[in-house]
BALOBA-1460 file (C-alpha; in Angstrom, 3 decimals):
// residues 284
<rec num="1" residu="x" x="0.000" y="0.000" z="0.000"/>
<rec num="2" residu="x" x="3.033" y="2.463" z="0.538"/>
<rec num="3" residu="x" x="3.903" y="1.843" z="-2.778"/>
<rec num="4" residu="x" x="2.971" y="4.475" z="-5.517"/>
<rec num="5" residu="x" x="4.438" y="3.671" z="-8.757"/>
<rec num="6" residu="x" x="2.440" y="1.849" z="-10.898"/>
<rec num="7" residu="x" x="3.444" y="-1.951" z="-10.465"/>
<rec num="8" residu="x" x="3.513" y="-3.901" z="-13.723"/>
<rec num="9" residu="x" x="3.175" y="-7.778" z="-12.471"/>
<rec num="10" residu="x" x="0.437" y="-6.919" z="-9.762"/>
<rec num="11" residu="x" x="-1.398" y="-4.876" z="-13.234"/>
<rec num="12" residu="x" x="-1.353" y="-8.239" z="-14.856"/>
<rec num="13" residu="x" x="-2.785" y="-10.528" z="-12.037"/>
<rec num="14" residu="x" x="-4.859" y="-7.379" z="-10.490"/>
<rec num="15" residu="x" x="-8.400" y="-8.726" z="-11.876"/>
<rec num="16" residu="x" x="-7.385" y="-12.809" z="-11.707"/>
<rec num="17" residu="x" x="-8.602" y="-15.046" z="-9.273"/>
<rec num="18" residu="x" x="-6.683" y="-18.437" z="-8.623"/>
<rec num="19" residu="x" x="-9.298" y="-21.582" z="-8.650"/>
<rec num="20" residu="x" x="-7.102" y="-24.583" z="-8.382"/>
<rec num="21" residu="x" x="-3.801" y="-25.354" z="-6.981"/>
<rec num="22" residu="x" x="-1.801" y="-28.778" z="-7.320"/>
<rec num="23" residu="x" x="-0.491" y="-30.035" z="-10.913"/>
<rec num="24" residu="x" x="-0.639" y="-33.513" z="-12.024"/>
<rec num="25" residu="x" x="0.678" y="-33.668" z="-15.110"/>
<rec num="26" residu="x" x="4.481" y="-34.471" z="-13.590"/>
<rec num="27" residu="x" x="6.444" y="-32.345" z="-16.833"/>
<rec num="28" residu="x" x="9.793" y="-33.200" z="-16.613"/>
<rec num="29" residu="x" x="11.060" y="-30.205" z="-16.357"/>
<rec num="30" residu="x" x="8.500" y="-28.163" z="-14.215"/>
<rec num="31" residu="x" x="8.848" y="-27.195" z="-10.865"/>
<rec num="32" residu="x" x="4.571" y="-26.933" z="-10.473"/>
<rec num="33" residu="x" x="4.419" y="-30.004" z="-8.837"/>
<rec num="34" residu="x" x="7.569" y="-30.003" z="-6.698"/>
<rec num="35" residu="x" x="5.925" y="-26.689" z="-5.119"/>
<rec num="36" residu="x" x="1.820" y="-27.399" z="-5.389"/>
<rec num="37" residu="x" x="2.394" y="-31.391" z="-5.646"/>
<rec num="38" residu="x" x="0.360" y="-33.507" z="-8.293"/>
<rec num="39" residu="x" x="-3.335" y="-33.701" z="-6.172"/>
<rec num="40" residu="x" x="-5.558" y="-30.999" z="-6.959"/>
<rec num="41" residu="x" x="-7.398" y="-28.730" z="-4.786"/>
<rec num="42" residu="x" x="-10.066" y="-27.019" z="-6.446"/>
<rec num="43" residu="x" x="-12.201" y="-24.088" z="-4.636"/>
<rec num="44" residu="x" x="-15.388" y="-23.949" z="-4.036"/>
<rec num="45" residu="x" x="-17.658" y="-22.275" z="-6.358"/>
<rec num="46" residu="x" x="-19.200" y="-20.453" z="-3.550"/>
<rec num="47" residu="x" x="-15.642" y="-18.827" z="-2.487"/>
<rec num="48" residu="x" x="-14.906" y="-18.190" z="-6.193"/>
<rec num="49" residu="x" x="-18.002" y="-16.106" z="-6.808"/>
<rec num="50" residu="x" x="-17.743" y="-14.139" z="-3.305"/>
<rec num="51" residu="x" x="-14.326" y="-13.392" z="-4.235"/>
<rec num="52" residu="x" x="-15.443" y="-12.337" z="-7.889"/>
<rec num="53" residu="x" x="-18.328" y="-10.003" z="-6.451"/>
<rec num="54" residu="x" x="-15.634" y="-8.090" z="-4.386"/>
<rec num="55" residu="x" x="-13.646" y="-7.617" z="-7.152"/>
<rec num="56" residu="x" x="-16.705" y="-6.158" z="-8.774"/>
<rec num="57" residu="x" x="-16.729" y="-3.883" z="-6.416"/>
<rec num="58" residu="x" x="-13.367" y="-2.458" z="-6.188"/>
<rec num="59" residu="x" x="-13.015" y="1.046" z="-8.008"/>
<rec num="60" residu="x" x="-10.985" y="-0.348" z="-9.782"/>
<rec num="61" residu="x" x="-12.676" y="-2.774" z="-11.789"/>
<rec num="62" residu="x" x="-13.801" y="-2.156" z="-15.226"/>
<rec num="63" residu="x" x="-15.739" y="-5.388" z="-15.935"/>
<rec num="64" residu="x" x="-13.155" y="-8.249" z="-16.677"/>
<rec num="65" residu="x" x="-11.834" y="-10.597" z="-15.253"/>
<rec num="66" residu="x" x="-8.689" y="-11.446" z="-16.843"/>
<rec num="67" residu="x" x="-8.634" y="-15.058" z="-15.421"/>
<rec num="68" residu="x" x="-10.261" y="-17.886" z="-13.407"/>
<rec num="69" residu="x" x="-7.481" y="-20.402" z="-13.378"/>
<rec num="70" residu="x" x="-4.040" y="-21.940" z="-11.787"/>
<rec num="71" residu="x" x="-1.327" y="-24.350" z="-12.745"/>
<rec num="72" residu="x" x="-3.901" y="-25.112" z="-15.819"/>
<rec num="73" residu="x" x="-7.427" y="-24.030" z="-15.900"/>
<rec num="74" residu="x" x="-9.685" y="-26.547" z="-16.778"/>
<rec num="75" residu="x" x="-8.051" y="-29.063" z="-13.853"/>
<rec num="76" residu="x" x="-10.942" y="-26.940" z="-12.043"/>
<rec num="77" residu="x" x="-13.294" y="-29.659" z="-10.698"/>
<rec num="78" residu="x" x="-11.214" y="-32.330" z="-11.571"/>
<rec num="79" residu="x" x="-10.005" y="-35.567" z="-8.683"/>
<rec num="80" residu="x" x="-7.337" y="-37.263" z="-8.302"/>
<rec num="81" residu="x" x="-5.568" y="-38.661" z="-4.255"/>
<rec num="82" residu="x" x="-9.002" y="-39.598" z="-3.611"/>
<rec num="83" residu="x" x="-8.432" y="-43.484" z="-2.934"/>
<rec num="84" residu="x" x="-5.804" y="-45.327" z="-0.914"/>
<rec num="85" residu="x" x="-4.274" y="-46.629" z="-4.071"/>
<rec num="86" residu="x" x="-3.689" y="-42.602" z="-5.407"/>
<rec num="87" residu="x" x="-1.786" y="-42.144" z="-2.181"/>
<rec num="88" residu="x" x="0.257" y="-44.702" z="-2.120"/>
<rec num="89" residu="x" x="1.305" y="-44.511" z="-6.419"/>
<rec num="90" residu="x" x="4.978" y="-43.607" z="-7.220"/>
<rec num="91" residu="x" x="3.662" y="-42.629" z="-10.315"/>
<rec num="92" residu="x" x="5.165" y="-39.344" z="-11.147"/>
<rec num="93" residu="x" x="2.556" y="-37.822" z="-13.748"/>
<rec num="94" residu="x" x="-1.282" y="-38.490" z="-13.616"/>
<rec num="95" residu="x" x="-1.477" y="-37.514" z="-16.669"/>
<rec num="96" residu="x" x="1.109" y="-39.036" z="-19.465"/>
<rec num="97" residu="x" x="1.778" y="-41.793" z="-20.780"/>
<rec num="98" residu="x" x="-2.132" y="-42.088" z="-20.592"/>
<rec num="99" residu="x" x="-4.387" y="-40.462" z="-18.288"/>
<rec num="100" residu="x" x="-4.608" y="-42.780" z="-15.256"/>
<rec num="101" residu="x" x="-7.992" y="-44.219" z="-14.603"/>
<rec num="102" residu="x" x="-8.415" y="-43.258" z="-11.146"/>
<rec num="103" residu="x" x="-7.784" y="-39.510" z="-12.564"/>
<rec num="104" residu="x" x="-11.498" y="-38.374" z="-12.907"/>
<rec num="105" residu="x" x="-11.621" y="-35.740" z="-15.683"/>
<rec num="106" residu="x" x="-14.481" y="-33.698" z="-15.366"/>
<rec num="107" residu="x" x="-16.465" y="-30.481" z="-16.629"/>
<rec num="108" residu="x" x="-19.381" y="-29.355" z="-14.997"/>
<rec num="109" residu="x" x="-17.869" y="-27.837" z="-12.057"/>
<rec num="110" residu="x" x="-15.881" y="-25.540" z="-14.467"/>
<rec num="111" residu="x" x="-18.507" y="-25.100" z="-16.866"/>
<rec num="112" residu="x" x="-20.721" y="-23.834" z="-14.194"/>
<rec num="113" residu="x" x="-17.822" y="-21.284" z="-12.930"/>
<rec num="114" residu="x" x="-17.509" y="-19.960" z="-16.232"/>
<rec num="115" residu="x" x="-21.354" y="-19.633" z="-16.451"/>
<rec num="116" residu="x" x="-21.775" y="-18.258" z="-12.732"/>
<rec num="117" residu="x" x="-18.967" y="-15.698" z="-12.745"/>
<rec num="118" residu="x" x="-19.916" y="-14.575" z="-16.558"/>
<rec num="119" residu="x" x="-23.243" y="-13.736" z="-14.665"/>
<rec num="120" residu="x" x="-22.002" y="-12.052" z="-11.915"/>
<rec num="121" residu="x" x="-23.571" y="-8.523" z="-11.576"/>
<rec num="122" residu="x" x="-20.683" y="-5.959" z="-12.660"/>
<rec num="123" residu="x" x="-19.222" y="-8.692" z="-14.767"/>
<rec num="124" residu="x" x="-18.625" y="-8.090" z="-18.477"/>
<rec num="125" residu="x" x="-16.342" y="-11.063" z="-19.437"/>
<rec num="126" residu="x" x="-14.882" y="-13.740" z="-17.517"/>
<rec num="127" residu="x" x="-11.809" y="-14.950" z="-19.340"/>
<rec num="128" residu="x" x="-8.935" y="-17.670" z="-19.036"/>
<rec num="129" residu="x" x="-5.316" y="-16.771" z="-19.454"/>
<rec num="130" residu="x" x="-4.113" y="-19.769" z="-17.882"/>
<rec num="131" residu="x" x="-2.896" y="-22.719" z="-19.344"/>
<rec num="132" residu="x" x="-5.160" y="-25.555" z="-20.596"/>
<rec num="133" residu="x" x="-4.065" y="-29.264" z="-20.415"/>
<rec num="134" residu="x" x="-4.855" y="-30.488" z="-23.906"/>
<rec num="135" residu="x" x="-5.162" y="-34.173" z="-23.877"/>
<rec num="136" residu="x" x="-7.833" y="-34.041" z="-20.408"/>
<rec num="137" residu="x" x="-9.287" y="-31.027" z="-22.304"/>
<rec num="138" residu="x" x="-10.155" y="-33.221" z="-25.216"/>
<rec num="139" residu="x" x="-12.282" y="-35.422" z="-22.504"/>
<rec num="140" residu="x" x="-14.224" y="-31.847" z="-21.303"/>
<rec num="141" residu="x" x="-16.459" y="-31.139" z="-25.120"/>
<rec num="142" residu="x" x="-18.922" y="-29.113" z="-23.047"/>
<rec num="143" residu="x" x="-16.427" y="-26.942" z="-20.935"/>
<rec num="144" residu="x" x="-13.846" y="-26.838" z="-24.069"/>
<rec num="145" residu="x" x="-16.937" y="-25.415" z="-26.660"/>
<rec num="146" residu="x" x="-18.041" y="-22.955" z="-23.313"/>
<rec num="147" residu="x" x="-14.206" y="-21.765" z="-23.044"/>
<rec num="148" residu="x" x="-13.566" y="-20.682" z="-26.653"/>
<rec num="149" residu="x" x="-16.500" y="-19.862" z="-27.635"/>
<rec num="150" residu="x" x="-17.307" y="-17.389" z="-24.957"/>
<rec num="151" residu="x" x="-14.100" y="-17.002" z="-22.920"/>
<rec num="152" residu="x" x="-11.098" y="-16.350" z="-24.694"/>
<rec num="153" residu="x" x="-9.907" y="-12.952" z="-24.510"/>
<rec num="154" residu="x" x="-8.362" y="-13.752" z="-28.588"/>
<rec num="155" residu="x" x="-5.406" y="-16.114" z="-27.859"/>
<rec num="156" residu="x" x="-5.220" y="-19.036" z="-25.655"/>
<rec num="157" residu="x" x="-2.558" y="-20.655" z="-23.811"/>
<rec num="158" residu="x" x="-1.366" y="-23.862" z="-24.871"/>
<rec num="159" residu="x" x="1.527" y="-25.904" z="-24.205"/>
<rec num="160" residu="x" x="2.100" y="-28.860" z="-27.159"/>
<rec num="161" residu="x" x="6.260" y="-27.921" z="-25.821"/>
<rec num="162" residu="x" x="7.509" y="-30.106" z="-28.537"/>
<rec num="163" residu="x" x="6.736" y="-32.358" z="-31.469"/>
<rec num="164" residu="x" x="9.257" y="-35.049" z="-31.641"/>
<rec num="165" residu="x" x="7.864" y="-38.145" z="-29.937"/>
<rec num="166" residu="x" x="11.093" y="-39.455" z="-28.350"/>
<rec num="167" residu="x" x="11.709" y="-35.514" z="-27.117"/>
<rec num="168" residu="x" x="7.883" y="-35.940" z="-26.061"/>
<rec num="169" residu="x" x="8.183" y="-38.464" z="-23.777"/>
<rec num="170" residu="x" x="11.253" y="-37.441" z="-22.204"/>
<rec num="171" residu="x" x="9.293" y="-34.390" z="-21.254"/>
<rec num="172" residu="x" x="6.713" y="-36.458" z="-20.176"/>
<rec num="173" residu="x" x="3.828" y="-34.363" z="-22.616"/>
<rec num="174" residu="x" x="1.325" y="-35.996" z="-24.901"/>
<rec num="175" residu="x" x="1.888" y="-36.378" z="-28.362"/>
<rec num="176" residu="x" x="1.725" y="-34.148" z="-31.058"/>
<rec num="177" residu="x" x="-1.351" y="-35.676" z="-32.792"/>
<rec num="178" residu="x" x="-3.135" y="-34.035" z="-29.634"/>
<rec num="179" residu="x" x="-2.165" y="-30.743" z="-30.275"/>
<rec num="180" residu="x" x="-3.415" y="-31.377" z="-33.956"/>
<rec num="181" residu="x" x="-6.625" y="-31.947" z="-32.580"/>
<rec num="182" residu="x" x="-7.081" y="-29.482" z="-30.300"/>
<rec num="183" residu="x" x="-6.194" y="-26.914" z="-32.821"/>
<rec num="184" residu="x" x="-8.903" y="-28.450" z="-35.276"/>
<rec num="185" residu="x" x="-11.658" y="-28.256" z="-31.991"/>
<rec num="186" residu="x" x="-10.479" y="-24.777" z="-31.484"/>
<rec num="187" residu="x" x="-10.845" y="-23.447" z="-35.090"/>
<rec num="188" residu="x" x="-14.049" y="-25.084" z="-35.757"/>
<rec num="189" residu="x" x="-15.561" y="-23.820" z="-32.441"/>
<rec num="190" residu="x" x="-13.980" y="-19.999" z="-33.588"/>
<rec num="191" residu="x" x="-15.879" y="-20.043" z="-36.440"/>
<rec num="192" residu="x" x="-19.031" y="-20.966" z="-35.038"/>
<rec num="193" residu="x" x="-18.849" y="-18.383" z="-32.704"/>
<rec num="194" residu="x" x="-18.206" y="-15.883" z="-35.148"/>
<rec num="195" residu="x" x="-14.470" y="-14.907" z="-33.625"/>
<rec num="196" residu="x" x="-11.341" y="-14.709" z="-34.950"/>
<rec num="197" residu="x" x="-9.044" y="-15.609" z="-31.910"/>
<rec num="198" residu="x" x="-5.811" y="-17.509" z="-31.888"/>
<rec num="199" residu="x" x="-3.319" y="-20.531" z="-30.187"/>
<rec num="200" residu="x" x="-0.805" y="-19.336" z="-28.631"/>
<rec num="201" residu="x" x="1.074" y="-22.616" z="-28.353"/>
<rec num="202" residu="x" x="4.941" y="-22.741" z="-26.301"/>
<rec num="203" residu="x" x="7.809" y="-24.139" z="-27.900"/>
<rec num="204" residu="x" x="11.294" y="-25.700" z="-25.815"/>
<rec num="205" residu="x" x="14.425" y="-25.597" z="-27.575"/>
<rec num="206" residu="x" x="17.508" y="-27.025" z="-26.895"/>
<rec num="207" residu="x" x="15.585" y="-29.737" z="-24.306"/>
<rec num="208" residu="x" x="18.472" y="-33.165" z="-23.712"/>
<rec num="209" residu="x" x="17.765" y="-35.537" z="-25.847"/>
<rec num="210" residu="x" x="16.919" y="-32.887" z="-28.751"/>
<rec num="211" residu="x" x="19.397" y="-32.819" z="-31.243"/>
<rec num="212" residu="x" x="19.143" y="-31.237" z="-34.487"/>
<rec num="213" residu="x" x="17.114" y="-34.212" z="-36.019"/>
<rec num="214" residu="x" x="14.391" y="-33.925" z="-33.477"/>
<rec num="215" residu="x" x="14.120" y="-29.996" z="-33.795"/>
<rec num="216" residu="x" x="13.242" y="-30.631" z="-37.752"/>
<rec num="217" residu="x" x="10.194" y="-31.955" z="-36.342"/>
<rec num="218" residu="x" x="9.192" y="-28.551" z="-34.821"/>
<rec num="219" residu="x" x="10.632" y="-26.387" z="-37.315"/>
<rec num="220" residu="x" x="8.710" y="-28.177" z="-40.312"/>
<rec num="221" residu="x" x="5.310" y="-27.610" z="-38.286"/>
<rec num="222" residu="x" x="6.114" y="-24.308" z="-38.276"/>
<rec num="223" residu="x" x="7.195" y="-23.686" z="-41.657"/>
<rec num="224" residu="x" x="4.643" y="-25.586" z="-43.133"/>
<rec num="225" residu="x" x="1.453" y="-23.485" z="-41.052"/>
<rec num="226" residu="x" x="3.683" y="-20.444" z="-41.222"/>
<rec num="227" residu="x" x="3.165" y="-19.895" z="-37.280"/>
<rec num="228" residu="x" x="5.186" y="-16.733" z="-36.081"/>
<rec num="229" residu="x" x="5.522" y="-17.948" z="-32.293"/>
<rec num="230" residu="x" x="4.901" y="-15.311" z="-29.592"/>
<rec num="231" residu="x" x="6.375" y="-17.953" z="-26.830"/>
<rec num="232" residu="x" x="9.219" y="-20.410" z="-26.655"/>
<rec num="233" residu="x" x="12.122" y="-20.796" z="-24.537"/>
<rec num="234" residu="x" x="15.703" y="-22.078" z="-24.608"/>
<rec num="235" residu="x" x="16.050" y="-25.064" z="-22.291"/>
<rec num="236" residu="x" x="17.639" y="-23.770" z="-18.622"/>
<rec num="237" residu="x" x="17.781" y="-26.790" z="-16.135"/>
<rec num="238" residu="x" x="15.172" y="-26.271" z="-12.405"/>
<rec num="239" residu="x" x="16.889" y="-28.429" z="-10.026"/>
<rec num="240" residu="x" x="15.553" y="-31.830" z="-8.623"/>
<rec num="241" residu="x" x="13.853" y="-32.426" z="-11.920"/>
<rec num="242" residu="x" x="14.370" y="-35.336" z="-14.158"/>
<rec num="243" residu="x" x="15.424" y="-32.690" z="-16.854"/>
<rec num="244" residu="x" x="18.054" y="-31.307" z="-15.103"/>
<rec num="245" residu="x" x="19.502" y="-34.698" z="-14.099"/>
<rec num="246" residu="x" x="19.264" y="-35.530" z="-18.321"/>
<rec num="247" residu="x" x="20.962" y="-32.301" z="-18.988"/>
<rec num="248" residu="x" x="24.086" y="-33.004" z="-16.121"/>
<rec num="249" residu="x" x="24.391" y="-36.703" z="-17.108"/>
<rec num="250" residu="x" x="23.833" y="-37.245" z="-20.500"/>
<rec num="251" residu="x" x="21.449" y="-40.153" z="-20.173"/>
<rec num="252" residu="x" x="17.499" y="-40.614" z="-20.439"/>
<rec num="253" residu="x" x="16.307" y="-40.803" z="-16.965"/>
<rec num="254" residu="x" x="14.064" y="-43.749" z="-17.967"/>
<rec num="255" residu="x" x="16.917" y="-45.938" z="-19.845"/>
<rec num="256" residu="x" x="20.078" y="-45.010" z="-19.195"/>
<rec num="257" residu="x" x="21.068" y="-44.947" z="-22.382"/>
<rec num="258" residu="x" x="22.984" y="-41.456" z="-23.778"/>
<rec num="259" residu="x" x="21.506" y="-38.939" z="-25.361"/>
<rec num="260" residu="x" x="22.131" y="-35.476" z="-26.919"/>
<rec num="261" residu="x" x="22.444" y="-32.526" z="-24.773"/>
<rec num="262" residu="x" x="22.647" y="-29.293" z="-26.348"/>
<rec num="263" residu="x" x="25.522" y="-26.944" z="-24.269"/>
<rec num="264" residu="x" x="26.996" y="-24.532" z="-26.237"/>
<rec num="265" residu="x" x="25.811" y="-21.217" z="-27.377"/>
<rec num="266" residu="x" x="26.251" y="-21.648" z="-31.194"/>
<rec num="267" residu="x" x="23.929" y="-25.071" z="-30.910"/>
<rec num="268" residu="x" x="21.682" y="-23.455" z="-28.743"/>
<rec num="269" residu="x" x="21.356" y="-20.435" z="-31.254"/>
<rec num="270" residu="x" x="20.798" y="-22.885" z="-33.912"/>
<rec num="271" residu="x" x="17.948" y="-24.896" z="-32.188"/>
<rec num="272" residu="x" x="16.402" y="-21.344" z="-31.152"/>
<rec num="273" residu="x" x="16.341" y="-19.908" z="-35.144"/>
<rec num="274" residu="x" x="13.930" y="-22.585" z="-35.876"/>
<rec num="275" residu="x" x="11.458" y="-20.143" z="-33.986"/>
<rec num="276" residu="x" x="11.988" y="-17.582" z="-36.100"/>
<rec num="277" residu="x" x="10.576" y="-17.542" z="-39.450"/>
<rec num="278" residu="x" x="13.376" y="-15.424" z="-41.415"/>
<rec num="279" residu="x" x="15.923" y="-17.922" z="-39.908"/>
<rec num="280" residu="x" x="13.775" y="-20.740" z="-40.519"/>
<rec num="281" residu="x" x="14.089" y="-19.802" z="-44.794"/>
<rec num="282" residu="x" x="17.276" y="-19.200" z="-44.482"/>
<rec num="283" residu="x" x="17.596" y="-22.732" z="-43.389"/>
<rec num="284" residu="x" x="16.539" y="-23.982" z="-46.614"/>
């Protein structure tokens, strides 16, 4: 409250409201678990709303709120460390290879948030700017036609991270045929609503066990949809992940066998020009 200058990251989070805490998807290179662990905690819809009616009526306010979300927004409603067995399970993702089948995906608590707080008095739009987990989104129709048709604020966060399927499962993120579909879902449901809003889909270079050969894979999606990415980001190792150990050791934290790490900066700029469509010409 002492503070008088205009502060930039509260601006951005000013009008969000957190919903759900916990990650299960167990990336292999994200800290989200490590500091929310894998079981979700979703809030009540009751607290959400009381929370969104204050907001309303801050001076502040000018109708919008930017997000109802978390780790990844549509986890909202969503179970998982409900039985013995969940406890007890070493398993570090919920989510990947396949989504477990004591994970229970569902969509009408969220698609009654999005309804309730889009009818809150004061309450122009009610937006996400979170993340959305693709593959459980696929399982949500009703909450996934809801969110882009009347939600979106013009781009959406997604996070397909790579395309190569070896790279893939080292990261421990579905494959790319996923993000194919979701993209498909998301245009088609655009259209219908009469919008013109857009992916915004986030790209890792330079991740161990991407060489050259695997980055083709990304860099020929991109070239061939002539996507002009607004997020990626070179590879930089969190600590106590199975990433980091890859990118110290050299070897595929599931085999053992070695793989390619990327360390220098010329291989490193290389990986990052596939990002970039001049570079990406220039590459032949």
């Amino acid at each position: 409250p002492l503070y008088l200058a205009r502060i930039p990251a509260f601006e951005m989070i000013r009008d969000s409201i957190t919903v759900v805490r916990g990650c299960p998807g167990g990336c292999a290179f994200c800290g989200l678990g490590l500091h929310q662990g894998k079981f979700i905690a979703s809030r009540s819809q009751d607290s959400v709303l009381r929370e969104i009616r204050r907001l309303a009526e801050s001076a502040t306010f000018r109708g919008t709120v930017t997000d109802l979300g978390g780790p990844t927004a549509n986890m909202y409603g969503c179970a998982n460390g409900t039985s013995d067995a969940c406890r007890k399970c070493r398993r570090p993702s919920c989510l990947f290879p396949e989504i477990c089948p004591r994970f229970r995906v569902e969509e009408k608590p969220a698609l009654e948030l999005l309804r309730s707080a889009q009818a809150t008095p004061g309450v122009k739009h009610a937006f996400i700017q979170s993340g959305i987990r693709m593959d459980a989104a696929l399982r949500q129709p009703a909450y996934l036609r809801e969110l882009i048709r009347g939600h979106v604020s013009g781009h959406l966060k997604v996070a397909p991270e790579h395309l190569h399927p070896e790279v893939l499962r080292r990261m421990r993120k579905p494959g790319g045929e996923t993000f194919v579909r979701f993209q498909e879902i998301f245009a088609q449901e655009s259209r219908a609503a009469g919008k013109a809003q857009y992916l915004v889909p986030y790209f890792i270079s330079s991740f161990p066990g991407c060489g050259d050969e695997q980055m083709q894979a990304v860099e020929e999606f991109l070239r061939r949809t002539n996507w002009n990415l607004q997020q990626v980001q070179d590879f930089i190792p969190l600590p106590m992940t199975p990433a980091a150990a890859m990118y110290v050791t050299g070897l595929d934290y599931e085999t053992g066998k070695p793989i390619p790490v990327v360390r220098g900066a010329g291989a490193r700029r290389r990986q990052q020009a596939a990002f970039r469509p001049g570079a990406r010409r220039g590459r032949g």
